[in-house]
N, C-alpha and C positions, 0 to 999 in steps of 0.2 A: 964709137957707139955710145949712145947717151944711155946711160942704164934709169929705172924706174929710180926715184927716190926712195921705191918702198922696196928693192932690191937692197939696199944698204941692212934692211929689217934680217938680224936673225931671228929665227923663230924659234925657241926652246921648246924642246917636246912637253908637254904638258904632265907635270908628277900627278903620277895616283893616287888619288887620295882615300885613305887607310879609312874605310869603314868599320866600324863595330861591329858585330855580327849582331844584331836585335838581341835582347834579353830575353827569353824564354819566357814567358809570360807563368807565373804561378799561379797554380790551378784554385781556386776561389771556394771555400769551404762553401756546399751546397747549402742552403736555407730553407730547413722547410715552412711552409706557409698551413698555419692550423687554420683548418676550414671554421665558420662559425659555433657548431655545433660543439668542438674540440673546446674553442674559451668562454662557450659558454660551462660548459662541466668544469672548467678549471676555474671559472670564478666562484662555481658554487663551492668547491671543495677550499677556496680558500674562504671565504664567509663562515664554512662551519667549523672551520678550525679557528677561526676569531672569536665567535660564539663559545666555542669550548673552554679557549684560553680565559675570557672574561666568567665564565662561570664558575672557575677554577678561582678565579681572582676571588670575587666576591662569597664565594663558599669558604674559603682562608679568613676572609675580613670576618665573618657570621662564626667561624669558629675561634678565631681568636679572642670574640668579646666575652662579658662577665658571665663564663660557665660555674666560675667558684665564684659565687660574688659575697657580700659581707656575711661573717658567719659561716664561711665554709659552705655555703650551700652547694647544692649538687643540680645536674643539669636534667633532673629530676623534675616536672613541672605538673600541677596540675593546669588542668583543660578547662578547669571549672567543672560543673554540677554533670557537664555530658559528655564526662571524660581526661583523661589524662593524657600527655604528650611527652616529645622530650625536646626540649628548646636553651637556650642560653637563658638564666635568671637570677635574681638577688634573692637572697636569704638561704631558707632552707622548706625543704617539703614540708609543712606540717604532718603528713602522713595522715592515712585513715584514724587510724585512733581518738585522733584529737576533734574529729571533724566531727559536731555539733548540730542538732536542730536550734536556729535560733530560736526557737519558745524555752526551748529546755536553759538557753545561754544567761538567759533573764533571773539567774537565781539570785544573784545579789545584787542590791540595788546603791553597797557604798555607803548606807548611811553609818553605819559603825566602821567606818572604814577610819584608822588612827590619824593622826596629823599628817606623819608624815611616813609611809610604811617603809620597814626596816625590810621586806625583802618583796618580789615581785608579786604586785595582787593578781589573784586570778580570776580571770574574766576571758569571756568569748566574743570576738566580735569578727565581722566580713572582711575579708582583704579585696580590697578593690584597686592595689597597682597591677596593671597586668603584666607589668614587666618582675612580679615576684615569682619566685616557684610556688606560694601558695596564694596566689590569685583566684576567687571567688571562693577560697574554703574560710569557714568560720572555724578561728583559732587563735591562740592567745600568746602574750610574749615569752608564756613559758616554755612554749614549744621551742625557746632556745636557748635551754639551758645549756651550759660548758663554755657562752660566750659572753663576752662585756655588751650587755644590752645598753642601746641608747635610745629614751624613747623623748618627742615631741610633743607639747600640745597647741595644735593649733587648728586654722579654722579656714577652709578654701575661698572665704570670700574676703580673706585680708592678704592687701599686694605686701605686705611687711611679711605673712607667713609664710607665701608664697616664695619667697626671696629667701627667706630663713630655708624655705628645704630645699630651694636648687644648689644654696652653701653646703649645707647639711650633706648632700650628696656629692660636692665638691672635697668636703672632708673626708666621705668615705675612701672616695677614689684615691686621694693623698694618703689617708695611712694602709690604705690596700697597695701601695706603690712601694710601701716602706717594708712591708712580710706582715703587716697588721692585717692578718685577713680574717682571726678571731671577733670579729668585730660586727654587731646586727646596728643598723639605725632603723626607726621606723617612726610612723609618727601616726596619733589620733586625731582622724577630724572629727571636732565638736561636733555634739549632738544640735538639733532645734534648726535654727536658720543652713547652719552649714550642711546641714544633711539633703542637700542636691547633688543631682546629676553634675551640672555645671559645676560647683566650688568644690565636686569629686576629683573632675577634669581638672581645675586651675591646678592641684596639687598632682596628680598623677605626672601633668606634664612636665612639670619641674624637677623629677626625681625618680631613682628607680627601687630604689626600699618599698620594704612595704608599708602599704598604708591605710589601718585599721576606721571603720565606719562606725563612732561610738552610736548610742543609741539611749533615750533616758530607761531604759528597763534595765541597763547595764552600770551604767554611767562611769564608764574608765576611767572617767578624768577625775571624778569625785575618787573611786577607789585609790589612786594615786594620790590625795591631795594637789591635783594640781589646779593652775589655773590655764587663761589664755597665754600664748609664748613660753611656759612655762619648758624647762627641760631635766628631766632624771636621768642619771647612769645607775646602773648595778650589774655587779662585777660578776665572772663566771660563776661561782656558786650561786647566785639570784640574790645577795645583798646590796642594797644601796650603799651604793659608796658616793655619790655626789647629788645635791641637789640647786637647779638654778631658778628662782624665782625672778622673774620680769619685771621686777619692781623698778630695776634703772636698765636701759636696755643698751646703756655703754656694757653692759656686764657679758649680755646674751648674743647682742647682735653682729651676727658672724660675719655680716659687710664692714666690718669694724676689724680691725688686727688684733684690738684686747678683747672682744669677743671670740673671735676665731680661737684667738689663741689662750682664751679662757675654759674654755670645749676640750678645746685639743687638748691639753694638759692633765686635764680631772678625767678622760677617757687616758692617758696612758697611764696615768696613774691605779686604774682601775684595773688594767692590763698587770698590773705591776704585784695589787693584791695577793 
């Protein structure tokens, strides 16, 4: 018998092959889907909590600046003539008392005023920085006694004075950093040409002291013996204790380091009185 060649074939039964049993599949955290309505309130609520945080911010910044500014002044402020406020400012309130009709301020006019006066003259004049606490009051540098007064003469329409009181208030800041916080700067602008609006401005901007509007019924500057650029200290009791004459302006000019630190010195020295 002739057998198939394909009779020779064993046939192995076929192994099973070992399935996995499938992996359970893990059930899938459900998602909810916020309708528009839903992000739209969720964006406003976070918009106002931004708003908040920044007003938070910039209320810190407004509080942190010069609430005692030179002189110990208080965060005390006049509003000017239609009122009183309370805001962050330089100096100190002149207070009611002091505050003056200018007709009445015109009582001396300086001509017997000595060479060089031994303690602070008294006169009434406008404060026109509005960053002082006595801004728009008419009042005088005596209203600061118990502090080293430092006072300026200069004039809004010179870019040299101009410069001298953005220094000038560069100096305050520095010994206000140092615990000199006893300390008033201010400065007169000259009467005649300087008495505008404008060369009020060129000086206001440069500085936050205050800053007195002489006038010739007054003439502060003559009361003082000063001149233009000229600069006096006097010490807490209202004595002069220093005087700088403009005669060489290496002496005075604060954009200068022996200027600067010709000021600096004869103001701590006044301190020291």
């Amino acid at each position: 018998m002739r057998l198939s060649p394909f009779a020779a074939l064993v046939v192995e039964p076929r192994a099973e092959l070992a399935v996995e049993p499938q992996a359970q599949a893990q059930p899938q955290p459900q998602r909810l889907r916020a309708g528009p309505v839903t992000c739209i309130l969720a964006c406003l609520a976070l918009a106002s909590a931004t708003v908040a945080g920044c007003s938070e911010r910039v209320s810190g910044i407004t509080d942190s600046s010069s609430g005692v500014g030179s002189g110990g002044g208080t965060a005390s402020a006049s509003g000017g003539q239609g009122g009183r406020t309370t805001r962050p400012c330089v100096g100190v309130d002149p207070g009611e008392e002091v505050r003056t009709d200018p007709e009445e301020s015109a009582v001396s006019t300086g001509e017997d005023a000595p060479e060089i006066p031994a303690t602070i003259p008294l006169w009434r004049l406008r404060d026109f920085q509005p960053q002082s606490c006595g801004y728009d009051a008419t009042y005088g540098a005596d209203a600061f006694a118990g502090n080293v007064v430092v006072i300026a003469m200069l004039q809004g329409w010179c870019s040299y004075c101009q410069t001298q009181a953005n220094n000038l208030d560069r100096m305050r800041l520095d010994l206000n950093s140092h615990g000199h916080k006893d300390i008033v700067f201010m400065a007169i602008n000259g009467a005649g040409d300087a008495d505008t609006d404008e060369n009020r401005a060129n000086l206001s901007g440069k500085c936050a002291f205050p800053l007195f509007q002489d006038v010739e019924g007054v003439n502060a500057w003559q009361l003082h013996a000063g001149h233009k650029d000229d600069i006096v200290i006097y010490d807490a009791d209202g004595n002069l204790a220093s005087s700088f004459r403009n005669i060489d302006e290496t002496v005075t000019d604060l954009s200068r380091d022996e200027g600067y630190n010709n000021i600096r010195d004869a103001i701590l020295e006044a301190i020291a009185l």
